[in-house]
C-alpha positions in Angstrom: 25.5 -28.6 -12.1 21.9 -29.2 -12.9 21.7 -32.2 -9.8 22.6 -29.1 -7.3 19.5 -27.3 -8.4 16.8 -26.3 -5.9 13.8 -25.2 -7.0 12.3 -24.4 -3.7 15.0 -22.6 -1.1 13.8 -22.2 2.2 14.9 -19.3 3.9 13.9 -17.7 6.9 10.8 -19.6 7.1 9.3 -19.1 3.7 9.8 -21.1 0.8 11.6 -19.1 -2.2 11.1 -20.0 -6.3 14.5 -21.5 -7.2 14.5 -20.2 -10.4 14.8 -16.4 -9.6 17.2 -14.6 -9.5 19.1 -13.8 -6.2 17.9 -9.8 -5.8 14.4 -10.7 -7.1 13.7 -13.7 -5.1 15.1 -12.4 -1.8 12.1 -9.8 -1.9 10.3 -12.5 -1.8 10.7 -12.3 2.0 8.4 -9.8 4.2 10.7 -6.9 5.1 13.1 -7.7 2.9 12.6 -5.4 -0.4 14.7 -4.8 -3.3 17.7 -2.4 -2.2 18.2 -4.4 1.2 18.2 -7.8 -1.0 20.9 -6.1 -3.8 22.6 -4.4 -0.9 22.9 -8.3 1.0 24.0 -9.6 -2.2 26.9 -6.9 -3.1 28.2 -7.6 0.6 28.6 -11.3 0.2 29.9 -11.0 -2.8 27.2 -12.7 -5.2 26.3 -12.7 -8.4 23.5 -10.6 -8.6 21.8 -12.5 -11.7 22.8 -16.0 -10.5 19.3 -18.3 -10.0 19.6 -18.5 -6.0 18.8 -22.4 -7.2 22.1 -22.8 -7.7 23.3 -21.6 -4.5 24.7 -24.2 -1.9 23.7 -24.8 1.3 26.1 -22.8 3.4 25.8 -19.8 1.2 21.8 -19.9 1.6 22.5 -20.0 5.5 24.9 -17.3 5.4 22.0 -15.4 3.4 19.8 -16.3 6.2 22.2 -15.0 8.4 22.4 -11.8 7.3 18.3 -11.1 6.6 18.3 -11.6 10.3 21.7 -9.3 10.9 22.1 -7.1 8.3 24.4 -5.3 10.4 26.8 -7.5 11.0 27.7 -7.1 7.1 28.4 -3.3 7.7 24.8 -2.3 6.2 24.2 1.0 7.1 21.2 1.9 9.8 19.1 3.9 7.3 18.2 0.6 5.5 16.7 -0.8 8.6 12.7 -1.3 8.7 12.7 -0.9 12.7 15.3 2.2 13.5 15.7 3.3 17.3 12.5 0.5 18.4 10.1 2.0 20.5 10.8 -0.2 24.0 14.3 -1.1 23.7 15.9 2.0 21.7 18.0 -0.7 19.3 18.2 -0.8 15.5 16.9 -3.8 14.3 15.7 -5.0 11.1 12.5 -7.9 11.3 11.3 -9.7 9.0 7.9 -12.4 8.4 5.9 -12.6 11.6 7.9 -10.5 13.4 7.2 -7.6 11.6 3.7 -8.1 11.7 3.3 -8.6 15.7 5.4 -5.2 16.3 3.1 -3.0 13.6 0.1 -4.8 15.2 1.8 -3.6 18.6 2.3 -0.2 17.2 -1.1 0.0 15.7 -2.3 -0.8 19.6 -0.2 1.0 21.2 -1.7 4.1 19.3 -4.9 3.2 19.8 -4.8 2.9 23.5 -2.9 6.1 24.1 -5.9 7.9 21.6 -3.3 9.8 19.8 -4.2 10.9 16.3 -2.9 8.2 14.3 -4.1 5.9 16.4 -7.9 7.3 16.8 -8.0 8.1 12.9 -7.0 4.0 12.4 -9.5 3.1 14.2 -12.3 4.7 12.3 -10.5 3.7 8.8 -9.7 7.5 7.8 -6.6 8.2 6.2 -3.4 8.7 9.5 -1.2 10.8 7.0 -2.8 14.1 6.4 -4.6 13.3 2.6 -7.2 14.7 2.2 -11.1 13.2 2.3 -13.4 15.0 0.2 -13.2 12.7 -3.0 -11.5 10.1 -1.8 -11.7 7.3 1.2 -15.4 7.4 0.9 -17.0 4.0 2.0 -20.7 2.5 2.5 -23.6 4.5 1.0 -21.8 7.9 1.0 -20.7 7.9 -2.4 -21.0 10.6 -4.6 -22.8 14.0 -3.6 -26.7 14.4 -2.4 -27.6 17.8 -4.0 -30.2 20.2 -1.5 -33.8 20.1 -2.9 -35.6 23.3 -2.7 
């Protein structure tokens, strides 16, 4: 058993610690956190505590598999990162580089259509309504100038 160990997995581009344990190490993933990765694991009927080491190489690709498909294991919508996608309407889920071209898109999108998320991320102010008296201060505006006179 200890000649089948891997202590690097590869999957879905990015290079996993072979001595974690399945639901931990598949967070290891962008876009993949740790209810999608127990959630992957209870539908393919694995060991949750199992080092994903261990795990052969057909079982890694089926894990692969379903990162990329999670839907095609019955996981529900709601567990999705990328629900109803702005130009094509589908229910995806991306992970890695993907994800970070479409929020990059997003981001742009917002900016060039000057709507209020996208105007406050441009100037670095907070897009979701916190407020900025004590907080988000940057540069040489910290901290209060009292009035003299």
């Amino acid at each position: 058993m200890e000649e089948d160990f891997k202590h690097l997995v590869r999957i879905s581009r990015k290079d996993v610690d072979g001595n974690k344990i399945i639901k931990h190490a598949l967070t290891d993933i962008r876009g993949v956190g740790l209810s999608l990765s127990r959630t992957i694991a209870i539908a393919m009927e694995l060991d949750l505590n199992q080092k994903i080491g261990y795990l052969s190489d057909d079982d890694i690709l089926k894990i692969e598999n379903a990162i990329k498909d999670p839907q095609s294991l019955n996981i529900p919508t709601w567990m999705l990162n990328r629900r109803e996608d702005y130009s094509t309407g589908e229910n995806v889920h991306l992970i890695e580089s993907d994800l970070d071209m479409t929020l990059r898109d997003d981001l742009n999108r917002m900016k060039k259509t000057r709507s209020y998320k996208g105007r406050r991320h441009e100037v670095g102010l907070p897009v979701r309504g916190q407020r900025t008296k004590s907080t988000f201060r940057k540069g040489s505006s910290v901290g209060v100038r009292r009035r003299r006179g």
